[in-house]
C-alpha positions in Angstrom: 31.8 10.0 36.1 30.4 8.0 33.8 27.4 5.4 34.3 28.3 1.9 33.8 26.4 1.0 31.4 27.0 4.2 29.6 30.3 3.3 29.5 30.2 -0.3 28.7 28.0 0.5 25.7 30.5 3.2 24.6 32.8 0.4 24.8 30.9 -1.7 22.9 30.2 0.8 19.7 34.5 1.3 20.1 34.7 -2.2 19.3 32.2 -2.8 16.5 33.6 1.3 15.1 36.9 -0.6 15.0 35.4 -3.8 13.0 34.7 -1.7 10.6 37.7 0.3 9.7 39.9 -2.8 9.7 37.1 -4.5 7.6 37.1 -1.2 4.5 41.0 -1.4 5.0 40.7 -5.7 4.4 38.3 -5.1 1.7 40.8 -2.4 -0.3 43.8 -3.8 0.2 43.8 -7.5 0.7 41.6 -8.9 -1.5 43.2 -7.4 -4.9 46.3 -8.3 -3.9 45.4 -12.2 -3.7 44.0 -11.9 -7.5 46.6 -9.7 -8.6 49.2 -12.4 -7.2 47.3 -15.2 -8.1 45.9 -14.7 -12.0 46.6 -11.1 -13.5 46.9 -7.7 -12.5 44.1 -6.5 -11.5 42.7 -2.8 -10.1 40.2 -2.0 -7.7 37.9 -0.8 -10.4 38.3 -4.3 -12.1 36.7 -6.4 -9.4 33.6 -8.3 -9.9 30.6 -5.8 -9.3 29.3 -8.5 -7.0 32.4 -8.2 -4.5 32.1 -4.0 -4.5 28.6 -4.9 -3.7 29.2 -7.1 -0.6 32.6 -4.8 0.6 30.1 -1.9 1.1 27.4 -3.7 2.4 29.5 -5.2 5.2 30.0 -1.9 7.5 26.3 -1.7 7.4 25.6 -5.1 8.8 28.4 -4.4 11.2 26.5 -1.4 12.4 22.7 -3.5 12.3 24.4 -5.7 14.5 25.6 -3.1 16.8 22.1 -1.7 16.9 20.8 -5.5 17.9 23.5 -5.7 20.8 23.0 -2.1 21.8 18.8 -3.3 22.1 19.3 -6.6 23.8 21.1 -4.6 26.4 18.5 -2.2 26.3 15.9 -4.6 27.3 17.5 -6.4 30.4 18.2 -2.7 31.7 14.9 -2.1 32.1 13.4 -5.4 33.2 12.6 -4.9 36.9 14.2 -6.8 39.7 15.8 -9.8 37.4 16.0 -12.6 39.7 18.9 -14.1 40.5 18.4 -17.8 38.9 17.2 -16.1 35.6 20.0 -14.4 35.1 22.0 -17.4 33.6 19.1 -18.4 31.6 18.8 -14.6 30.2 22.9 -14.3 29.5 22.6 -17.6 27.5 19.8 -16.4 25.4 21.9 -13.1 24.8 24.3 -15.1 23.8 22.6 -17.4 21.2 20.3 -14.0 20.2 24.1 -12.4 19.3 25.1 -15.0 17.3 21.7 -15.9 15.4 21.9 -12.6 14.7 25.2 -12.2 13.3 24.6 -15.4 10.9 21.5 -14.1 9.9 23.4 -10.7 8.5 26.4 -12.0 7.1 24.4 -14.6 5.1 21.9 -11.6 3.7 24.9 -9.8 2.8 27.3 -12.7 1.2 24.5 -14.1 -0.5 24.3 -10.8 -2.4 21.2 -10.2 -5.1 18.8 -13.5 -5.4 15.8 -14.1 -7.1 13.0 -11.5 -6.9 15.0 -9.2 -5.1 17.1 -8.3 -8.5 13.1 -7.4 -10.3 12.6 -5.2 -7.1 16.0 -3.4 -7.6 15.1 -3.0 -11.0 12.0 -1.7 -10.4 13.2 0.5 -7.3 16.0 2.4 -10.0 13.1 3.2 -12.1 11.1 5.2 -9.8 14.1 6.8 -9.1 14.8 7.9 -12.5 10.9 9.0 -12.6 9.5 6.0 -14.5 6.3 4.6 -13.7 6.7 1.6 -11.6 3.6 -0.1 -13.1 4.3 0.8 -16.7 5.6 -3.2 -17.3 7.8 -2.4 -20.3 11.7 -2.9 -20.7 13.1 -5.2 -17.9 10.4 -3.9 -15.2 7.9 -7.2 -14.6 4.7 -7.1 -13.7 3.5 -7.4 -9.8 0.9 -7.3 -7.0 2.7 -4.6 -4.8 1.0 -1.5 -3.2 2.4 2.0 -4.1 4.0 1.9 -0.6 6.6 -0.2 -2.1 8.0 1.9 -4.2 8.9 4.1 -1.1 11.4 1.7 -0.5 13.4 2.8 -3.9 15.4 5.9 -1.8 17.7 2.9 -0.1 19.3 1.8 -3.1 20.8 4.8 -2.9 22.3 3.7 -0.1 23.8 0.3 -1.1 21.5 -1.7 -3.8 21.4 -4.7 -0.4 20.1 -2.0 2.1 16.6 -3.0 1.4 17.7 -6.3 2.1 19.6 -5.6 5.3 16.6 -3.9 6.7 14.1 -7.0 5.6 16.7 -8.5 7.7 16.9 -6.5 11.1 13.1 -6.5 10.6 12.7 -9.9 11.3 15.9 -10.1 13.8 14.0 -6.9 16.2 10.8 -9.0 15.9 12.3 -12.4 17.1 14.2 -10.2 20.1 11.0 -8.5 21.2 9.2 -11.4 21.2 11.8 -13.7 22.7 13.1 -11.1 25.3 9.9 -8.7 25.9 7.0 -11.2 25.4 7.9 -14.7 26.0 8.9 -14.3 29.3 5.4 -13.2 30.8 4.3 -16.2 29.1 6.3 -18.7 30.1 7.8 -19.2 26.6 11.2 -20.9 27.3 13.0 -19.5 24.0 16.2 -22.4 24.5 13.7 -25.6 24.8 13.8 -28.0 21.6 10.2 -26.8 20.4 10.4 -23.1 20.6 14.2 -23.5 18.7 12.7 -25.7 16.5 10.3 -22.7 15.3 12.6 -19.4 15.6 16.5 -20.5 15.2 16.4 -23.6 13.3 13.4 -23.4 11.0 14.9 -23.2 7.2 12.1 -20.5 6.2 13.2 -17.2 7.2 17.0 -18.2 6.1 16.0 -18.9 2.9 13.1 -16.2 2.6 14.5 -13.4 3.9 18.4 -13.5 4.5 19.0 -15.5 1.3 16.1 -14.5 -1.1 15.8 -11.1 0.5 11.5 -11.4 -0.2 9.7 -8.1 1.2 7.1 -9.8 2.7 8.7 -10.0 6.1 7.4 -6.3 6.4 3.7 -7.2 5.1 3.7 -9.9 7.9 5.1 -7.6 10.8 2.5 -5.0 9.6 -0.5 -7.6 10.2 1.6 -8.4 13.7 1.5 -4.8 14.8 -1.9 -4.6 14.1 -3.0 -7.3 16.2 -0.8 -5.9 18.9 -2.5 -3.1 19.1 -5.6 -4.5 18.1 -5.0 -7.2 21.3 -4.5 -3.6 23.6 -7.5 -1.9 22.2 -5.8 0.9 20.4 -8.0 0.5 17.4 -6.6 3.6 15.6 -3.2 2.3 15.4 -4.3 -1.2 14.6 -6.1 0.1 11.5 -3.5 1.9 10.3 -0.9 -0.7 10.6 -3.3 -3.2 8.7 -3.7 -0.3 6.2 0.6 0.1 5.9 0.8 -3.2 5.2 -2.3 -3.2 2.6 -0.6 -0.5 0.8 2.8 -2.5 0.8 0.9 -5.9 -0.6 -2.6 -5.6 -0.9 -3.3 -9.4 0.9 -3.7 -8.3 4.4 -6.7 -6.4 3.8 -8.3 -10.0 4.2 -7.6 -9.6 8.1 -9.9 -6.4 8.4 -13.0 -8.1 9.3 -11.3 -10.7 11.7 -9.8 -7.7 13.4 -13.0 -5.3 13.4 -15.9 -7.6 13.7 -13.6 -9.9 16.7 -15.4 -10.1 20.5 -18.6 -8.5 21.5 -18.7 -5.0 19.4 -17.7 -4.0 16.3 -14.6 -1.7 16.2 -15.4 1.2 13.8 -12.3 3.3 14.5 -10.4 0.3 13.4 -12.3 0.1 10.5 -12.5 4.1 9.9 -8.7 4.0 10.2 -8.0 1.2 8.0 -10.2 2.3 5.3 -8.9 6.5 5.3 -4.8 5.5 5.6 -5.6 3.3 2.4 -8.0 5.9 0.6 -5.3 8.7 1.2 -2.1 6.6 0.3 -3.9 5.4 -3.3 -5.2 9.4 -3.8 -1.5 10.2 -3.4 -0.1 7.5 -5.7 -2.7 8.7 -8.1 -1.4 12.2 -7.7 2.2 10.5 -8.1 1.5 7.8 -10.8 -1.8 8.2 -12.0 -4.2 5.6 -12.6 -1.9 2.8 -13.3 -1.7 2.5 -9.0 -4.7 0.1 -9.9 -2.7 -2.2 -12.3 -1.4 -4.5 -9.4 -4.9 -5.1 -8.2 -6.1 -6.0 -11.4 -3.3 -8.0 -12.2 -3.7 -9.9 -8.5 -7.2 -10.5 -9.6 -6.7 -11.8 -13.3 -3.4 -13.8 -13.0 -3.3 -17.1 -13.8 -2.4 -19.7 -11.5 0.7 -20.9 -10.6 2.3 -23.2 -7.6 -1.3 -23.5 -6.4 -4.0 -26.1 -6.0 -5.9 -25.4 -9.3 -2.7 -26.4 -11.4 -2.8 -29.8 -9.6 -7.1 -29.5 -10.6 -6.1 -28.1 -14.2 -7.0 -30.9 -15.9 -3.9 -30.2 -18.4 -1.6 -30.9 -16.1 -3.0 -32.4 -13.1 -2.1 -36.4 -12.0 -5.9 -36.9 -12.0 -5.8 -36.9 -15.7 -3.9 -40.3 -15.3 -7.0 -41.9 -13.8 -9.2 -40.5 -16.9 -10.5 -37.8 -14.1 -10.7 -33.9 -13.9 -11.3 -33.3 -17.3 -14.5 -31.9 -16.4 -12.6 -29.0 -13.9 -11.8 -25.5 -14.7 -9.4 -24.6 -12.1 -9.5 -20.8 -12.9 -13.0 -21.0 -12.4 -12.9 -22.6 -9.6 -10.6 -20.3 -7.7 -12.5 -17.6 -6.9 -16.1 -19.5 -5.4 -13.1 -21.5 -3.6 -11.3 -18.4 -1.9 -14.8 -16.6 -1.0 -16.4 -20.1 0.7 -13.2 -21.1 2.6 -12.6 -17.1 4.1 -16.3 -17.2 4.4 -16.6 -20.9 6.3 -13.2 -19.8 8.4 -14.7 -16.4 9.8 -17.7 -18.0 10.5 -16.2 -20.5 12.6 -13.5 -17.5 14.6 -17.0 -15.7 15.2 -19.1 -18.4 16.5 -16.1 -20.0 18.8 -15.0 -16.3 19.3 -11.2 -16.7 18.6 -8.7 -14.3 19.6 -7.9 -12.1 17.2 -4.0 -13.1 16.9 -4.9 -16.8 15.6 -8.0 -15.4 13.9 -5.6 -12.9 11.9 -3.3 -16.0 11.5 -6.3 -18.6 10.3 -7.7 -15.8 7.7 -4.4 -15.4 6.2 -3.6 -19.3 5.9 -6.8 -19.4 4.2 -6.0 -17.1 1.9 -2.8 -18.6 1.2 -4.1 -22.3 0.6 -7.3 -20.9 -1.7 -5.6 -18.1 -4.0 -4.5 -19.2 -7.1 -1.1 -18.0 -6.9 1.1 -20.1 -4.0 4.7 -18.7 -4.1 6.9 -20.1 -0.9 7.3 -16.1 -0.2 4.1 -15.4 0.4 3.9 -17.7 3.7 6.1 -15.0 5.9 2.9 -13.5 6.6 1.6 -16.4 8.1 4.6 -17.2 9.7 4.9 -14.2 11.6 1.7 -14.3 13.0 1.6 -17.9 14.0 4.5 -17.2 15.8 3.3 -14.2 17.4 0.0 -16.4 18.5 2.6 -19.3 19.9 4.2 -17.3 21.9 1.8 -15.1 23.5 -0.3 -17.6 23.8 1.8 -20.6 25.1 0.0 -21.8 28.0 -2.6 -23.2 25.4 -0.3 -23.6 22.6 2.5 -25.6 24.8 2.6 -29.3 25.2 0.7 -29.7 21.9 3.0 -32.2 20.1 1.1 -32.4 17.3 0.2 -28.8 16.5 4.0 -28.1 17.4 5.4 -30.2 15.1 2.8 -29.2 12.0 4.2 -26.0 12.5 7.4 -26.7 12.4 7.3 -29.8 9.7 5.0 -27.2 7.3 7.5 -24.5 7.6 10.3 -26.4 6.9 8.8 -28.5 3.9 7.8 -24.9 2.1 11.5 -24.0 2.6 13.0 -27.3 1.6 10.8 -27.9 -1.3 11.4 -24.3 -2.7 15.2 -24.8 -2.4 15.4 -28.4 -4.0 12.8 -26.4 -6.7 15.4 -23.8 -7.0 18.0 -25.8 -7.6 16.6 -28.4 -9.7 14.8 -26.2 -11.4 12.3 -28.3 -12.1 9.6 -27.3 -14.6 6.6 -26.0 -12.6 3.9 -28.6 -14.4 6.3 -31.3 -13.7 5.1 -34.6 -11.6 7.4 -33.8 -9.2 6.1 -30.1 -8.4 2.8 -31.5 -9.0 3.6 -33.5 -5.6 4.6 -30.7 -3.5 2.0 -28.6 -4.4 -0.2 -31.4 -3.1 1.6 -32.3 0.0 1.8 -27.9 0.5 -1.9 -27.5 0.3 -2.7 -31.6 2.3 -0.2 -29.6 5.0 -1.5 -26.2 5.2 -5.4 -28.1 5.4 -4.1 -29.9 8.5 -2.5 -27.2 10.2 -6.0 -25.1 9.8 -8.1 -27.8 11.6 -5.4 -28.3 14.1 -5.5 -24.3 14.8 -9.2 -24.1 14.5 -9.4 -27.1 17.0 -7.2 -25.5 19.5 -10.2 -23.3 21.4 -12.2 -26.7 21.1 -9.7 -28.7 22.4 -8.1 -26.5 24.9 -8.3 -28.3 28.0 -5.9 -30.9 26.1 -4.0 -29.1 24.9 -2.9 -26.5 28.2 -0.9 -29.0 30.7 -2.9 -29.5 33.9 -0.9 -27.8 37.1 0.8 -31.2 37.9 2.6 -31.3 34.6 3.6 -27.7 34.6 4.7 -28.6 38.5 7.1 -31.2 36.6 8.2 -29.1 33.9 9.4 -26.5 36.8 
């Protein structure tokens, strides 16, 4: 006979297989019908491109969703000895897991092509039809990405929102592990208002990844996976995951010395790794490319800014100008010396207080964020995966911090609401109004870097004493 749980997962794939053939007979049949009846006749060839789109990308969510029910259940099978009272507790974070899960899918798929996601399609066809992905001509723009991105291209053959779907599981397998695999030997309650507040409710991945369908959700969980290891002293794989996700977007190279200079010794197979996956994957795009592989860095490097502090410093645009100020400053020039002192200052201060390298990864990229001249909303998923890594393996000094809690959660929530009102607006990008975000963007990202660089100073505040956590229990 069959195992139990064998059987109850066969059950399970029954279910969702059936979804799915009622779902392509729906989609053929249904839908046409209602338009034919309704305005003219009307064939299946005749539908809007954007509803073939979404028909064919709905079996595959079906099936991602399958694979995220089929894990859950994987996970509580091999927790040891589940104790009786947590059993509730674990069946009602299935529950909201399934269901976070399934909204996040359905609105990545309905929400169809968005934004940048429509320039990466565009460039993804080309290196399919053997164009050079860095060649910037016709409708191809230009960009910062690393020549791993354009590995990506092979899934549009699937379905042009497969890329998208699998930004989307990305993030969904992250949140699981860390809410069903990590949190719980941390004490992390994932159903408590502050937790929800940072990995259900908060308005950034929802807009970043399910709706947008931005790629850096993969740079970020490559910087996560190389703390991981980095945290369990497998150096080798550490470097090489910092060196995947260097070759996807060239930013978290900035983490290498956090990583490799962290603690008591210097880790030179971490470095040796990093250094040779990211040597070897540029030879190979050179082979494959040639010499325009370099055009993103030099484009990184030269771009002008935009959505950052130096436009509210430009003394074109800035407010200041107003008050008869900044017409002295050269924002562009001030960039650079800017980036280098504030990653220079930060590091300093992760080496002398000897930071753990998850919120020293998180701090360096922050940095980064608030000092390069170009700020797109996007670009914080890096950071937002890692902070949230930190929080949660490292609850016991990151709980009962309401102010640090609720700078996370308020800062994340202001990048996503501000880029949406932006979006829709569409307000010009030298406007007073933008001008005001970018300000309260940077004033907030400032805080939340002396609030995190506080924390090791502080942490006798910020960990409840035993009495407290007696009263929480």
């Amino acid at each position: 006979m069959l195992d139990y749980s064998l059987r109850d997962s066969l059950l399970v794939i029954a279910i969702y297989a059936t979804i799915c053939i009622v779902w392509a007979e729906f989609a053929y049949w249904v839908p046409p019908t209602i338009i034919e009846a309704t305005y003219i006749p009307v064939t299946i060839p005749n539908l809007p491109i954007e509803y073939h789109l979404i028909a064919a990308a709905v079996p595959l969510a079906v099936v991602l969703h399958l694979v995220i029910v089929l894990l859950i259940r994987a996970i509580d099978r091999k927790k040891p000895g589940i104790l009786v009272q947590s059993t509730r507790s674990d069946s009602h974070v299935n529950v909201v897991l399934t269901v976070f899960s399934a909204a996040f899918l359905a609105l990545t798929v309905l929400s169809g092509v968005q934004g940048d996601y429509g320039g990466y399609l565009k460039e993804w066809i080309g290196v399919l039809e053997g164009r050079d992905p860095w060649n910037y001509v016709d409708t191809i723009n230009p960009n910062a990405y690393g020549p791993l991105f354009n590995v990506l291209a092979p899934m549009a053959w699937v379905n042009l929102l497969a890329n998208k779907l699998l930004f989307a599981i990305s993030y969904l397998v992250y949140i699981i592990w860390l809410i069903k695999d990590i949190a719980p030997r941390q004490g992390f309650v994932a159903l408590s208002w502050p937790s929800m507040g940072l990995w259900l409710f908060n308005p950034l991945p929802w807009w970043q990844i399910a709706y947008l369908g931005h790629f850096d959700i993969l740079v970020g969980l490559t910087c996560v996976a190389a703390v991981h290891c980095r945290v369990r002293n497998k150096d080798w794989l550490s470097g090489t995951w910092l060196a995947v996700g260097t070759l996807l977007k060239f930013m978290p190279f900035v983490i290498l010395p956090f990583l490799a200079f962290n603690g008591r010794r210097v880790h030179f197979r971490l470095i040796i790794s990093c250094i040779g996956v990211v040597v070897s994957g540029l030879i190979v795009s050179v082979l494959v490319w040639g010499t325009s592989t370099f055009k993103p860095l030099k484009f990184a490097a030269t771009r002008e800014a935009i959505e950052s502090i130096y436009v509210f410093l430009d003394p074109t645009h800035s407010p200041l100008s107003l008050f008869g100020g900044a017409q002295w400053l050269n924002s562009q020039r001030l960039a650079e010396p800017m980036l280098l002192l504030a990653g220079l200052g930060v590091y300093a201060w992760c080496v002398l207080r000897r930071t753990d390298p998850a919120l020293s990864a998180a701090l360096a990229v922050l940095v980064t964020l608030l000092f390069y001249w170009v700020g797109w909303a996007q670009y914080q998923m890096v950071f937002f995966v890692l902070i949230l890594y930190w929080v949660v393996s490292e609850w016991e000094r990151s709980n009962r911090s309401l102010v640090l809690i609720a700078l996370l959660g308020g800062y994340f929530s202001f990048l996503a609401v501000s880029d949406l009102v932006g979006s829709i607006v569409g307000y010009d990008i030298f406007s007073r109004t933008n001008m005001v975000m970018i300000l309260l963007r940077f004033l907030g990202g400032c805080a939340l870097v002396v609030a995190l660089s506080a924390v090791s100073s502080y942490e006798r505040i910020l960990r409840p004493s035993p009495r407290s956590q007696d009263i929480v229990r």
